[in-house]
Structure formats: structure tokens, C-alpha cells
C-alpha positions in Angstrom: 113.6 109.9 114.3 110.8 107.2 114.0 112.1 103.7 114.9 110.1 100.9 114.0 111.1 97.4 115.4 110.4 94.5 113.7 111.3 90.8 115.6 113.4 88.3 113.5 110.7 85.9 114.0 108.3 87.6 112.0 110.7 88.8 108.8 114.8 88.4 108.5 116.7 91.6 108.8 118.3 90.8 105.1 114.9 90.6 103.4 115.6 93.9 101.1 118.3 92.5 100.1 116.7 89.0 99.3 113.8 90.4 98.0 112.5 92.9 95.9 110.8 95.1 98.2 110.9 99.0 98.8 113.2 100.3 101.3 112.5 102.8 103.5 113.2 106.1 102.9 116.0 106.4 105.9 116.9 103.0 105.6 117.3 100.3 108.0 119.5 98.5 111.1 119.3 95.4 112.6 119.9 95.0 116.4 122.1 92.6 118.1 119.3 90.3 118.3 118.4 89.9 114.8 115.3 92.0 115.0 115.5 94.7 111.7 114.9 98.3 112.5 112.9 100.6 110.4 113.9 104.2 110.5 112.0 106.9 109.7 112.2 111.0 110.2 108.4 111.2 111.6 105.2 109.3 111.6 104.3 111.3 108.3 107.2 109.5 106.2 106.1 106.1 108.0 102.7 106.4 107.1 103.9 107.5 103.0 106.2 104.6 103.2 103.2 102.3 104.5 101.1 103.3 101.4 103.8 102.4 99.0 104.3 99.3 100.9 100.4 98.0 100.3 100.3 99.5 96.3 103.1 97.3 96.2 101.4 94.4 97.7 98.5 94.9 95.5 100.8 94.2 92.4 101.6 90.9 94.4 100.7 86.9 93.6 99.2 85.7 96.9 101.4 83.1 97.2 104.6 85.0 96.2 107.6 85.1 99.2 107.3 88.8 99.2 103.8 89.0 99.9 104.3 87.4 103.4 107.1 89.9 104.1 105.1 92.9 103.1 102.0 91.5 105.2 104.8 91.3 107.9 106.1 95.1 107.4 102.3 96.6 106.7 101.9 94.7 110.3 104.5 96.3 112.4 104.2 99.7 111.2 100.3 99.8 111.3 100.6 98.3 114.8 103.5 101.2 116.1 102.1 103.0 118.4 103.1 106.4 117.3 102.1 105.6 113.9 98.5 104.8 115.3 98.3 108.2 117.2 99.3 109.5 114.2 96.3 107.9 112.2 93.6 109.0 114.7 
């Protein structure tokens, strides 16, 4: 299991729920702290799940709320360093 942490600075733990924005395929948990948890099987379904995540960005007004939260979920999952060994 793939867990991707993202800090509640940088997107609310209640933003699929707010927003209109694909889940991830295993869901998600948010931590004691606030931050929102991404889960994922492997870095394979992270990696499918960050490709749906910018063709659904690409649909996207620049300015729209959702935009910034997608910018902020591309982010942490392109930046996970599992994900990045993944890549290479």
C-alpha cells in the first residue's frame, strides 16, 4: 500500500467532497493533524491516478478553485519519492 501525504496547508482533507475532483482509486484518510492521506495499491495505480488527475486539469478554467487543488495533488504525488523511482 502506497501512502501519499498531503499537509493541510497545502489542500483541506474534505476537498473531494467540496469539490468536484476524482478520487483515488483506494480512497483516502486524513491524519490527526489534518493532513489528507492518499492511498494507493502501488506506484503503478499512483501514477494512472496522476494522469487522470492532469486530463482533468486540462478541462479546467485557470482561475477555477479546483484548479489550485489539482496543482496541489499533481504536486505531492509527482514529488513522492516512491512515485519518482517509479518514473525513472
Amino acid at each position: 500500500m502506497l501512502r501519499i501525504d498531503i499537509p493541510s496547508s497545502a489542500i483541506a482533507a474534505n476537498v473531494f467532497t467540496q469539490e468536484t475532483l476524482p478520487t483515488p482509486p483506494n480512497g483516502t484518510e486524513t491524519e490527526i493533524n489534518g493532513d489528507l492521506i492518499l492511498l494507493f495499491e502501488d506506484e503503478a495505480e499512483a501514477v494512472a491516478y496522476l494522469d487522470e488527475l492532469e486530463d482533468y486539469a486540462a478541462e479546467l478554467d485557470g482561475g477555477s478553485p479546483e484548479k489550485t487543488s489539482v496543482n496541489a495533488l499533481v504536486s505531492a504525488i509527482t514529488n513522492d519519492e516512491f512515485v519518482q523511482a517509479y518514473l525513472q
